[in-house]
DRENDO-1510 file (C-alpha; in Angstrom, 1 decimal, always signed):
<recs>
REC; n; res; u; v; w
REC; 1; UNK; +0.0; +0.0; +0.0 .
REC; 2; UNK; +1.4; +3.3; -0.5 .
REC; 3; UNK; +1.5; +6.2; +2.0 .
REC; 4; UNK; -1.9; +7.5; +3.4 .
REC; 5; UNK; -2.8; +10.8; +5.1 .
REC; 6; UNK; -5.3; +12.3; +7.0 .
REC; 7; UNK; -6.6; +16.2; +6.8 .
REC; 8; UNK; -8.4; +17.3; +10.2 .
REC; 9; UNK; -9.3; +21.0; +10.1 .
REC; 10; UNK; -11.2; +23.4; +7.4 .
REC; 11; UNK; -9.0; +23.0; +3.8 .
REC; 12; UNK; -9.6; +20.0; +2.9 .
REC; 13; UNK; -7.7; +20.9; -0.5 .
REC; 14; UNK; -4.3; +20.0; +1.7 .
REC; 15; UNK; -5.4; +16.7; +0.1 .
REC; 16; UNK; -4.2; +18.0; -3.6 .
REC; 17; UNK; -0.6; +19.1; -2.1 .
REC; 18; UNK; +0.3; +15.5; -1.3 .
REC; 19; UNK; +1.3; +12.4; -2.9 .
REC; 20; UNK; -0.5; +10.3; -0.2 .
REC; 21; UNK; -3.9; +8.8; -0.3 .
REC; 22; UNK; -6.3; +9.8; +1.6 .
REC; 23; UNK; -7.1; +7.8; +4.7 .
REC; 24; UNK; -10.8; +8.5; +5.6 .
REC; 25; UNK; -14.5; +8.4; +5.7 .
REC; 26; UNK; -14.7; +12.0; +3.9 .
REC; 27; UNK; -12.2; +14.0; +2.6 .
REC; 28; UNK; -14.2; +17.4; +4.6 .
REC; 29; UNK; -13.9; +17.6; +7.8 .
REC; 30; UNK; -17.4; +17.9; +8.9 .
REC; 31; UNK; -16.8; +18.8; +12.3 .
REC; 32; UNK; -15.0; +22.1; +10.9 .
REC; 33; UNK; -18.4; +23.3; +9.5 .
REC; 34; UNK; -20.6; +23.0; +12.8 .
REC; 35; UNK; -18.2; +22.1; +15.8 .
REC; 36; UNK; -19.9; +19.4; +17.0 .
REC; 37; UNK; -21.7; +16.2; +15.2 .
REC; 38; UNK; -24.3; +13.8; +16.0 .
REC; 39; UNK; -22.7; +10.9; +18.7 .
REC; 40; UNK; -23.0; +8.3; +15.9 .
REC; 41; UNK; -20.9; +10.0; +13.0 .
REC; 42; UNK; -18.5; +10.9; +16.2 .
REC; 43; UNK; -18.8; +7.0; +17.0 .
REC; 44; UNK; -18.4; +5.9; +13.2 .
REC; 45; UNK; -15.5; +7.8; +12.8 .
REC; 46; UNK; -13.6; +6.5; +16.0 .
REC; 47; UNK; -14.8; +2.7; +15.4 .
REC; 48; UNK; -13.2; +3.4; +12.3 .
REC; 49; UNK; -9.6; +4.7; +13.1 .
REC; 50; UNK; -9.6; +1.8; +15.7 .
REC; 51; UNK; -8.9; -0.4; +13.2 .
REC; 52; UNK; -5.3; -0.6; +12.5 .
REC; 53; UNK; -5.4; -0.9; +8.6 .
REC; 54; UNK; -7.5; +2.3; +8.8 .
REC; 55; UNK; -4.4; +4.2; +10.9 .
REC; 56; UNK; -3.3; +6.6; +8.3 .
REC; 57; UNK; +0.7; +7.2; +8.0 .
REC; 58; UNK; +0.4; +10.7; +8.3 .
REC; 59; UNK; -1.9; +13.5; +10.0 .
REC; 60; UNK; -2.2; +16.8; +8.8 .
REC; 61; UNK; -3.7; +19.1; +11.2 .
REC; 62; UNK; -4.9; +22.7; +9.9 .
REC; 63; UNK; -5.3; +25.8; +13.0 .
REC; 64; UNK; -6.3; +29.3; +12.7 .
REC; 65; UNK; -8.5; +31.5; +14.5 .
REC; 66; UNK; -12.1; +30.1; +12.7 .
REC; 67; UNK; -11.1; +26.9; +13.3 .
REC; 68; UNK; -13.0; +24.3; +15.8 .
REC; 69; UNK; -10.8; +22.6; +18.6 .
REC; 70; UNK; -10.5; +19.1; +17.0 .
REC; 71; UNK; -12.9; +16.4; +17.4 .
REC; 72; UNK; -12.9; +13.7; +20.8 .
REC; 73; UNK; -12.3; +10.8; +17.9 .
REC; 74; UNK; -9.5; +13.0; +16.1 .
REC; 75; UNK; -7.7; +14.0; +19.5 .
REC; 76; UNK; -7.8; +9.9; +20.3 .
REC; 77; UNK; -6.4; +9.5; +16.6 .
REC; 78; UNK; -3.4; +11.4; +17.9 .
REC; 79; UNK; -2.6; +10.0; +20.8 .
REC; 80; UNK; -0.6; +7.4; +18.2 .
REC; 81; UNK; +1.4; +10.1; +16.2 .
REC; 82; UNK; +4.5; +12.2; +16.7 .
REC; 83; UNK; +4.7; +16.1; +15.3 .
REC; 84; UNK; +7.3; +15.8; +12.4 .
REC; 85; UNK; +7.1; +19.3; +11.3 .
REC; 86; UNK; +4.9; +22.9; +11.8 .
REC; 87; UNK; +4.4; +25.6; +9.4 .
REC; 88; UNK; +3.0; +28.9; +10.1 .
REC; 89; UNK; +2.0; +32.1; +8.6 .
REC; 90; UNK; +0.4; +34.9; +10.6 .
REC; 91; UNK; -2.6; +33.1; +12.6 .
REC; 92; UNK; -2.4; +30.1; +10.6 .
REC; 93; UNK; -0.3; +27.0; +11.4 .
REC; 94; UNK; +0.2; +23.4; +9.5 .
REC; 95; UNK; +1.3; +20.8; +12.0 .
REC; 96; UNK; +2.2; +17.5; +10.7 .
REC; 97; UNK; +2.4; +13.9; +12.6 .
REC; 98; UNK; +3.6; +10.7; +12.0 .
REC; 99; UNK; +2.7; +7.4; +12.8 .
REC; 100; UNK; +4.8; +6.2; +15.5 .
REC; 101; UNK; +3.8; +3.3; +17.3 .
REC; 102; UNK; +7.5; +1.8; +18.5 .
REC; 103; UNK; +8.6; +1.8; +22.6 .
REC; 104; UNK; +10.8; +4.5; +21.7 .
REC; 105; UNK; +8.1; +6.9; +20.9 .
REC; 106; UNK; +7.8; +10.0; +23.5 .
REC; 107; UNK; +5.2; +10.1; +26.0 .
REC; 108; UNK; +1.5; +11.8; +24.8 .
REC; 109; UNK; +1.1; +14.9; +25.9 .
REC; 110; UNK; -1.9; +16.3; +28.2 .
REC; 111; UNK; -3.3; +17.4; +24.7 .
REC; 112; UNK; -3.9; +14.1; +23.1 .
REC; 113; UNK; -0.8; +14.2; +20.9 .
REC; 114; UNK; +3.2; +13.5; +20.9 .
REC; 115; UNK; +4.8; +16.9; +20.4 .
</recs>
């Protein structure tokens, strides 16, 4: 399989600026447009990352001012992944995680992800 990503936050056209596949049940990030979703798309989408095969190699998480604190099933996604990299401009920052699931990973942080 080749490498697979994951876009959580409002552009979902970060999907057009990588090589990797995208890893999930929609490539918009519903959750940007309301800040909350019903409890069985939130449950759907959690029962889904929980699958290993469904883990994507990468997370691409998108922040600015408009944007929605991420979702409970996207903050448990991250708890897996370690920031590689962070980009911003202004109010707006592009954090990037990988997949790390070895002993010698760092601890998660109070947030929900290994910065």
């Amino acid at each position: 399989r080749g490498k697979t990503i994951v876009v959580m936050g409002r552009p979902s056209a970060i999907y057009l600026l990588t090589d990797a596949s995208p890893m999930t049940l929609s490539t918009w990030d519903f959750w940007q447009f309301y800040g909350s979703l019903p409890p069985w798309v939130n449950a759907l989408t959690e029962a889904f990352y929980r699958v290993s095969v469904h883990r994507p190699d990468a997370v691409a998480v998108f922040n600015d001012p408009e944007t929605y604190p991420l979702a409970p099933w996207a903050r448990n996604l991250l708890a897996d992944y370690v920031a590689v990299d962070r980009v911003s401009v202004g109010s707006r920052s592009l954090s990037i995680y990988k997949l790390c699931n070895t002993v010698a990973c760092p601890a998660p942080t109070i947030r929900g992800a290994r910065d």
